[in-house]
C-alpha positions in Angstrom: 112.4 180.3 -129.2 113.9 176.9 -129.9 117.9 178.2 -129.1 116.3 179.8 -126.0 114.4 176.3 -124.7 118.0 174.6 -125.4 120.0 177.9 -123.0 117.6 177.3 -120.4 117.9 173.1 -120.6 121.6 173.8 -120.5 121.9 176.4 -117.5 119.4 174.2 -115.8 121.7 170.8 -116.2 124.7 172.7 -115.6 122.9 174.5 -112.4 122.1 170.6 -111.4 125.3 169.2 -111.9 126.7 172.1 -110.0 124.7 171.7 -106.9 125.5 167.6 -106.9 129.1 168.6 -107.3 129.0 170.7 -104.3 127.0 168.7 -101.8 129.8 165.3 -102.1 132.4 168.3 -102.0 130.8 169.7 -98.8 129.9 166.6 -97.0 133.3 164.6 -98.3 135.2 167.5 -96.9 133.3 168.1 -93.5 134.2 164.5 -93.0 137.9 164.7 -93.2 137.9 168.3 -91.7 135.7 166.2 -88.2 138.8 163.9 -88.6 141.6 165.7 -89.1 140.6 167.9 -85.9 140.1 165.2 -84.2 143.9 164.0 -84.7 145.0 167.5 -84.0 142.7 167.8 -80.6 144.0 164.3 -79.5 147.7 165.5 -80.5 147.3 168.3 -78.8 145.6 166.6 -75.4 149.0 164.2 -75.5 151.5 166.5 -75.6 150.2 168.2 -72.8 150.0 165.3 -70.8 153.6 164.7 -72.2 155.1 168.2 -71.1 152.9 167.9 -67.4 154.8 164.7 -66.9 158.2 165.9 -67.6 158.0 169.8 -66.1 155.0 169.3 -64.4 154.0 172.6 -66.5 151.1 172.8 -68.8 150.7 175.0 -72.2 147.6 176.7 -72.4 145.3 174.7 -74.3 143.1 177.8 -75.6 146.1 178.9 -77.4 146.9 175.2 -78.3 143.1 175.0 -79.7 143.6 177.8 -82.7 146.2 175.0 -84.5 142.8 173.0 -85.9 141.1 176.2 -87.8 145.1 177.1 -89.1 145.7 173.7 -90.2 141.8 173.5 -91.7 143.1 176.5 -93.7 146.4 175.3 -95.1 145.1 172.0 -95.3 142.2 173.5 -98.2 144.8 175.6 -99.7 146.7 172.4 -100.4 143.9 171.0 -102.1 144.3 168.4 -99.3 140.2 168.6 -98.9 138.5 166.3 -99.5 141.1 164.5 -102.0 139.3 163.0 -104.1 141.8 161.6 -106.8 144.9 161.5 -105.2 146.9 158.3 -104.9 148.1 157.4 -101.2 151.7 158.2 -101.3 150.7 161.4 -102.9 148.9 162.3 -100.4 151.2 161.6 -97.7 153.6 163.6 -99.5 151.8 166.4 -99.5 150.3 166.0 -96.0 153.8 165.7 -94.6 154.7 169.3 -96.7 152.1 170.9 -95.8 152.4 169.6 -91.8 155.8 171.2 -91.7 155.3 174.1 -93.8 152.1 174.7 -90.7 154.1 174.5 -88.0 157.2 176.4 -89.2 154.9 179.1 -89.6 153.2 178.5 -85.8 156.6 178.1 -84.4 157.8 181.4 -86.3 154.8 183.4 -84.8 155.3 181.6 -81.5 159.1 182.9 -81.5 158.0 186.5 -83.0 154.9 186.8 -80.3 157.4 185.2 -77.4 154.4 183.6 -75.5 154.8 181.0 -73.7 158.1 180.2 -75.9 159.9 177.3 -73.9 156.3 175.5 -73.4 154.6 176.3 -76.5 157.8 174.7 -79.0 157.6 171.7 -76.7 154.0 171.2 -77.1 153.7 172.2 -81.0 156.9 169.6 -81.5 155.4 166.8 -80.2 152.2 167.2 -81.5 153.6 167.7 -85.3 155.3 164.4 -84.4 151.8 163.0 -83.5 150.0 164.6 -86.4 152.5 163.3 -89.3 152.2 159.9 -88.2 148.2 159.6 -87.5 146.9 162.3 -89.7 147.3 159.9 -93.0 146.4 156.8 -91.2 142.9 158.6 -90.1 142.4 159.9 -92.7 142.6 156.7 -94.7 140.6 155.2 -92.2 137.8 157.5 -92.4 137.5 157.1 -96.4 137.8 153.6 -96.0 134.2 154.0 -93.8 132.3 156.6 -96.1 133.4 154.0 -99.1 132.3 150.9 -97.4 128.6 152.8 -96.8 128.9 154.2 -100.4 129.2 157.8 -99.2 132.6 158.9 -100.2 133.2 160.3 -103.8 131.5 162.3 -106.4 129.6 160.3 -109.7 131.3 160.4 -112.7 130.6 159.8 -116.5 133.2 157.7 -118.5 133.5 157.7 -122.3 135.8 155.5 -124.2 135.7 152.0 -126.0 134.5 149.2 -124.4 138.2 147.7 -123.8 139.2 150.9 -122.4 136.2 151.3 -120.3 136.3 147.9 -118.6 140.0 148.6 -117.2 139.1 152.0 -116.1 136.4 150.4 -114.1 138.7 147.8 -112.4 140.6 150.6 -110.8 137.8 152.7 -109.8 135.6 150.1 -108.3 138.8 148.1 -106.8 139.5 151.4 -105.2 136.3 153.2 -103.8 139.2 155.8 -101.8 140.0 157.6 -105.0 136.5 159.4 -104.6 135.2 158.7 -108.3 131.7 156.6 -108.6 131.3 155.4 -111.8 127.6 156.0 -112.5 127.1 156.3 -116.5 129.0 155.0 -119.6 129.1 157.1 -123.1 130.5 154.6 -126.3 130.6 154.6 -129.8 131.5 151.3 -129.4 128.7 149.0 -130.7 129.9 146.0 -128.7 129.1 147.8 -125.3 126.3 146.9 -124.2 123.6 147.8 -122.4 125.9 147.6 -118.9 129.6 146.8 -118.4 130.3 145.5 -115.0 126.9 146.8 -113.6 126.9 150.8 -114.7 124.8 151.4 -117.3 125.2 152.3 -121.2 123.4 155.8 -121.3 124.3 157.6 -124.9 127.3 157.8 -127.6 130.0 159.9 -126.7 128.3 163.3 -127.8 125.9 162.8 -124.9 126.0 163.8 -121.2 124.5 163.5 -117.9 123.6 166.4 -115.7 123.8 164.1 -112.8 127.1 163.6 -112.6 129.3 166.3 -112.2 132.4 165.0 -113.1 133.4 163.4 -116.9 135.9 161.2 -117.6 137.7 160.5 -121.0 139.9 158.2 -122.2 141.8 159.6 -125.0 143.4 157.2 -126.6 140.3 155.7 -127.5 139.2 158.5 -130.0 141.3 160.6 -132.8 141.6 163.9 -132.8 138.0 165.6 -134.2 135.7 163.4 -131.7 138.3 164.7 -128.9 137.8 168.4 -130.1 134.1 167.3 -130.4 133.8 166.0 -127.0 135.8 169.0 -125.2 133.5 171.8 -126.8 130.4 169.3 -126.3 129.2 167.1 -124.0 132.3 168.3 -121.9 130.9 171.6 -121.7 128.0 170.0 -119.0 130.4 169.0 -116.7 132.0 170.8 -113.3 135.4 169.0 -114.0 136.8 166.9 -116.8 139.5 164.0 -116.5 141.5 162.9 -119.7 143.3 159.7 -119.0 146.6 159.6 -122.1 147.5 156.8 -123.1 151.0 156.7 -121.4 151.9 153.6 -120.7 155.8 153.9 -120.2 155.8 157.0 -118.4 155.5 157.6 -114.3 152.1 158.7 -113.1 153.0 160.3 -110.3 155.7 162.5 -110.9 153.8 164.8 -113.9 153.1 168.1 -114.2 151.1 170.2 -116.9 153.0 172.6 -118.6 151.3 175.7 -120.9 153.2 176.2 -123.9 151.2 179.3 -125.0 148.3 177.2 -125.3 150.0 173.9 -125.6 150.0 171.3 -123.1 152.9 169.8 -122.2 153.3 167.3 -119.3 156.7 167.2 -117.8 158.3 163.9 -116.3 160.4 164.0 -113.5 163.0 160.8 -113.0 163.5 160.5 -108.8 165.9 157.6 -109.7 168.2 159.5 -111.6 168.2 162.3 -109.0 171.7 161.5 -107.4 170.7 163.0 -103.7 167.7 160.8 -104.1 169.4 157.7 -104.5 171.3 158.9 -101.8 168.2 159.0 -99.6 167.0 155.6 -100.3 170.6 154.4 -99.4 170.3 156.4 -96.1 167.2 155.7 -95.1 167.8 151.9 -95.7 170.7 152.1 -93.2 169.2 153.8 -90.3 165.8 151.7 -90.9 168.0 148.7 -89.9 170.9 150.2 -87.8 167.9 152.1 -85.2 165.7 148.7 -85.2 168.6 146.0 -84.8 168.9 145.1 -81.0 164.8 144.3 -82.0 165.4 142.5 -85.1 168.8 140.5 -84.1 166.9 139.4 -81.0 163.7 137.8 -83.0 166.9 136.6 -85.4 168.3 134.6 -82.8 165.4 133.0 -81.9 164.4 131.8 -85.1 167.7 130.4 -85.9 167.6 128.8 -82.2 163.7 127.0 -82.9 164.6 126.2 -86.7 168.0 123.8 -85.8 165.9 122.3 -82.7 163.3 121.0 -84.9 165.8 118.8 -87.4 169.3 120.1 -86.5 170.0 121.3 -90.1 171.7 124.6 -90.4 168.9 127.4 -90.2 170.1 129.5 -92.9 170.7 129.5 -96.5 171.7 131.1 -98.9 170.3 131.8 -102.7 171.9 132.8 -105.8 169.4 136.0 -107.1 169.7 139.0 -109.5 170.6 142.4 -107.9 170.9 146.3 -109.8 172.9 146.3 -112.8 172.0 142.7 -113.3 175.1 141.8 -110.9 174.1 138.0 -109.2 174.3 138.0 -105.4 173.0 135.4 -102.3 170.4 136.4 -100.5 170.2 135.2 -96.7 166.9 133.7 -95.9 166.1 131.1 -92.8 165.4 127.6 -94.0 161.6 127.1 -94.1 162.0 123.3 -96.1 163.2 119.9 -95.7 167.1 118.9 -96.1 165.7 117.1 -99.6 163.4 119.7 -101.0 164.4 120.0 -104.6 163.6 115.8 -104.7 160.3 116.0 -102.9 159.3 119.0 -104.6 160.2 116.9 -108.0 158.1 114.0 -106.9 154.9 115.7 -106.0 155.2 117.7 -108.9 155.6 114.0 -111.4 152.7 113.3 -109.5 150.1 115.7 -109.3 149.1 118.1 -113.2 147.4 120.7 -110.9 150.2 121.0 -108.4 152.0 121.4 -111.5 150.3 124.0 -113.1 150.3 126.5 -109.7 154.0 126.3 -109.9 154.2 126.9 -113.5 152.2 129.8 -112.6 153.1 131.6 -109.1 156.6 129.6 -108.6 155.0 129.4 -105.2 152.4 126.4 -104.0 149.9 127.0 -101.2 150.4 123.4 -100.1 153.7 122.7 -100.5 155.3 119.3 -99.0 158.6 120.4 -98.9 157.5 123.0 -96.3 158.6 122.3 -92.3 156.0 123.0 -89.4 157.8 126.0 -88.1 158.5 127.3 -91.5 154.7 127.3 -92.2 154.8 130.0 -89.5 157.6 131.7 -90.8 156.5 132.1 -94.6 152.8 133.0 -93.1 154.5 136.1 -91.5 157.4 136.3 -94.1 159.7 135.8 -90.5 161.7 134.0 -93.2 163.1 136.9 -94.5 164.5 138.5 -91.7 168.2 137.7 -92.4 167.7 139.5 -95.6 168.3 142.8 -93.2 171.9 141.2 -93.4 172.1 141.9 -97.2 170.9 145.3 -96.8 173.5 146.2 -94.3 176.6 145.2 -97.1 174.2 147.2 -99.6 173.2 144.2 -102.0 169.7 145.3 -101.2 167.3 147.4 -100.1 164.2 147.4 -97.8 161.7 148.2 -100.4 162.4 147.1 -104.0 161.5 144.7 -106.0 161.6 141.0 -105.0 164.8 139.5 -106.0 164.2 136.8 -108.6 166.5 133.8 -109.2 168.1 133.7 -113.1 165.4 131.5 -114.5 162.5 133.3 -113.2 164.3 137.0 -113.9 165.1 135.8 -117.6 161.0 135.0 -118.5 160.1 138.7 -117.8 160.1 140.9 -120.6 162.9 142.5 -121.7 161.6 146.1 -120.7 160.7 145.0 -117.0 164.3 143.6 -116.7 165.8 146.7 -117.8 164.2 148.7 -115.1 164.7 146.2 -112.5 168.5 146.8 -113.5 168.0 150.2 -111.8 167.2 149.3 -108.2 168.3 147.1 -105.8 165.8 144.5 -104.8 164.1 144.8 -101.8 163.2 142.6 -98.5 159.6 143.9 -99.3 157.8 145.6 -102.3 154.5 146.9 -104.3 154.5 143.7 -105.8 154.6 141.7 -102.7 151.7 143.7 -100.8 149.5 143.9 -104.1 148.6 140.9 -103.2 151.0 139.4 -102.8 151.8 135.9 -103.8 148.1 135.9 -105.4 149.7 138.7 -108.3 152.0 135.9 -110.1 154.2 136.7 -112.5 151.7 139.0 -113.9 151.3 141.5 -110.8 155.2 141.3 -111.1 155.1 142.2 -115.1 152.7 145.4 -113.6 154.1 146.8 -110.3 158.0 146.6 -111.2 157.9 148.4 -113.7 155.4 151.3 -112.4 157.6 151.1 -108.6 160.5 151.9 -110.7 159.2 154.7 -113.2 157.2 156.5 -110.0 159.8 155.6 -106.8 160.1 158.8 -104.4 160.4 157.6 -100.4 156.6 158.3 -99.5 155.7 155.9 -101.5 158.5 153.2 -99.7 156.3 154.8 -96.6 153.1 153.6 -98.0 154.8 149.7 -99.1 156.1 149.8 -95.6 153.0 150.3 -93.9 151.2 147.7 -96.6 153.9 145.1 -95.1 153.4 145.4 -91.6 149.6 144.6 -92.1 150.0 142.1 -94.6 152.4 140.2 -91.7 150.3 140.9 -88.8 147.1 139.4 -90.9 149.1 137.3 -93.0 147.4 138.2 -96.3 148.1 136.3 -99.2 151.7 135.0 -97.8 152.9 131.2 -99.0 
């Protein structure tokens, strides 16, 4: 009687959990699939107008209609619905895969059917072209909504130490787009608490919570037995299960499970040591800056014009910094300071403990008297940096990387951060820069080198690119 009480407790939590699970999964996914047809419906409305103004022809928008349910289809076969866990340049990598994979297959059956063949292609080009570019930035808007109103994501249980637990909760609550509420906490940890950073203490880590479907575990926090304890326990009440590793010095976005006849393997794939991908980078850094110069070179000249009318110094400078393989190089950047900075900069500094102390911090200073009115501008839109599309062109840098330190500041990292700095060019932008940029100090440079480094691939250049460009247009965090 007592073991059949305890099946029917258990089928009825599991039953629960289940139905939760299900309902975020249905309405998370609806809203993305409302989204992503409405990109595909507007693509599809554009390119139409596109191919009336150029043949004065139309394709035949019934036909043009039956893209949305295909791409619905490949789009869950990707597991690109609802995406719940997936990091943003992963998902634009697999967006962009699955976008051409889609219309390879249209255009095939377009070519196969022959209907409507010279219209059709036209129609299904431009609106792939459409589709890559706003089908990630919709989509990220739309999350960005549900999360503000607290409807996006599924709850989820975490059970670790209390260390362990509190850094786990920085990321999720810092980043309500990853889709996983933290809603109940499961220590043996005695120094807990009753609540760390406002989700409750609920049980030791043999206990569970049919509310929340999903259960999270840091591993490293527990040996072996109270892991084998957990999996064929309390895990056993959850519709999915996420082990964080402790892996601190491998990439996180380039792994893949591996079954070694029952053991689990993860393999670790190196993009930077891939020579075509190196290749890439140095590619795509050359036509970023040859296809944009007569727009760049003309905002170039300008600047260089405004800064010599203001005091008639030379505009440009030049700056001794650390490049790939530890190699020293100048960097070109337009003058934002007085003629007599270093001195001014030394005075203020003698003069004032707290002016001091955010130098000795960010090697930056939000007030800073050496700083000329128009170069307030520039350094508020990073416009100062502009020239450094010069070092890119004779390949001492690159557009994204990270920031290119002077010796003194390069020489206080740790040694493991300047080893893997040694591997990349620097770059005119980076993670670090548009993590918040000069608000991350030294420390945000300690974290996002390293992990830009160990997890490079070009979407995730994309996603720093895109970061940039509205961190300039709102100029977030820039001094």
């Amino acid at each position: 009687m007592k073991y059949e009480k305890e099946n029917i407790e258990k089928d009825y939590n599991l039953a629960l959990s289940s139905f939760i699970y299900h309902r975020c999964l249905l309405r998370d996914s609806l809203a993305i699939v409302l989204i992503d047809s409405f990109v595909m419906s507007l693509s599809l409305i554009v390119s139409n107008a596109i191919l009336l103004w150029m043949n004065g022809i139309t394709f035949s928008i019934v036909n043009g209609w039956l893209l949305i349910p295909g791409w619905i289809v490949y789009a869950l076969l990707s597991k690109l619905l609802p995406g719940w866990g997936i990091g943003a340049s992963d998902e634009l990598r697999k967006i962009q895969r699955t976008l051409f994979a889609f219309f390879a297959s249209v255009l095939i059956i377009s070519f196969v059917s022959r209907t409507n063949l010279a219209s059709s292609r036209i129609v299904f080009l431009i609106t792939y072209l459409f589709a890559a570019i706003f089908l990630p930035l919709m989509r990220h808007w739309m999350r960005n909504l549900m999360a503000k109103q607290n409807f996006w994501g599924v709850p989820v249980s975490i059970y670790g130490s209390a260390d362990k637990i509190e850094s786990t909760l920085d990321v999720l609550q810092s980043d309500l787009k990853l889709g996983y509420q933290p809603a109940a906490i499961y220590s043996d940890d005695l120094s807990v608490g009753s609540f760390i950073k406002g989700v409750p203490v609920l049980g030791d880590m043999m206990a569970s919570n049919s509310t929340t479907p999903v259960g999270l575990i840091i591993q490293d926090t527990i040996d072996d037995q109270q892991f084998n304890l957990f999996i064929h326990g309390p895990a056993e009440h959850y519709r999915r299960v996420i082990i964080l590793p402790e892996l601190l010095a491998a990439p996180s976005l380039w792994v893949s499970p591996i079954d070694f006849e029952g053991v689990l393997g993860l393999e670790v794939t190196k993009n930077l040591l891939n020579p075509l991908s190196r290749i890439g980078k140095m590619s795509a850094d050359y036509a970023a800056v040859l296809l944009t110069f007569p727009i760049w070179i003309l905002i170039v000249v300008l600047l260089y014009v405004l800064i010599w009318l203001e005091d008639r110094k030379n505009p440009l400078f030049l700056q001794k910094r650390i490049g790939k393989n530890g190699k020293s190089f100048a960097t070109i950047k337009f003058r934002t300071m007085v003629p007599n900075a270093e001195e001014r900069l030394k005075e203020s500094l003698q003069a004032d403990p707290i002016l001091r102390a955010e130098w000795e911090k960010h090697f930056k200073l939000k007030k800073d008297p050496r700083i000329t009115k128009i170069g307030i501008i520039l350094r508020r839109t990073s416009l100062d940096e502009l020239p450094q599309l010069f070092n890119v062109l004779n390949g001492s840098m690159s557009v994204v990387g990270p920031r290119p330190l002077p010796s003194y500041h390069f020489e206080d990292l740790p040694e493991m951060v300047q080893k893997l700095r040694h591997q990349v060019k620097p770059g005119i932008t980076g993670l670090w820069q548009v993590s918040g940029r000069s608000e991350a100090g030294t420390v945000g440079m300690e974290k996002w080198d390293p992990y830009y480094v160990r997890n490079w691939s070009i979407w995730l250049d994309i996603i720093i690119l895109v970061k940039t460009i509205r961190a300039v247009i709102f100029a977030r965090g820039a001094y």
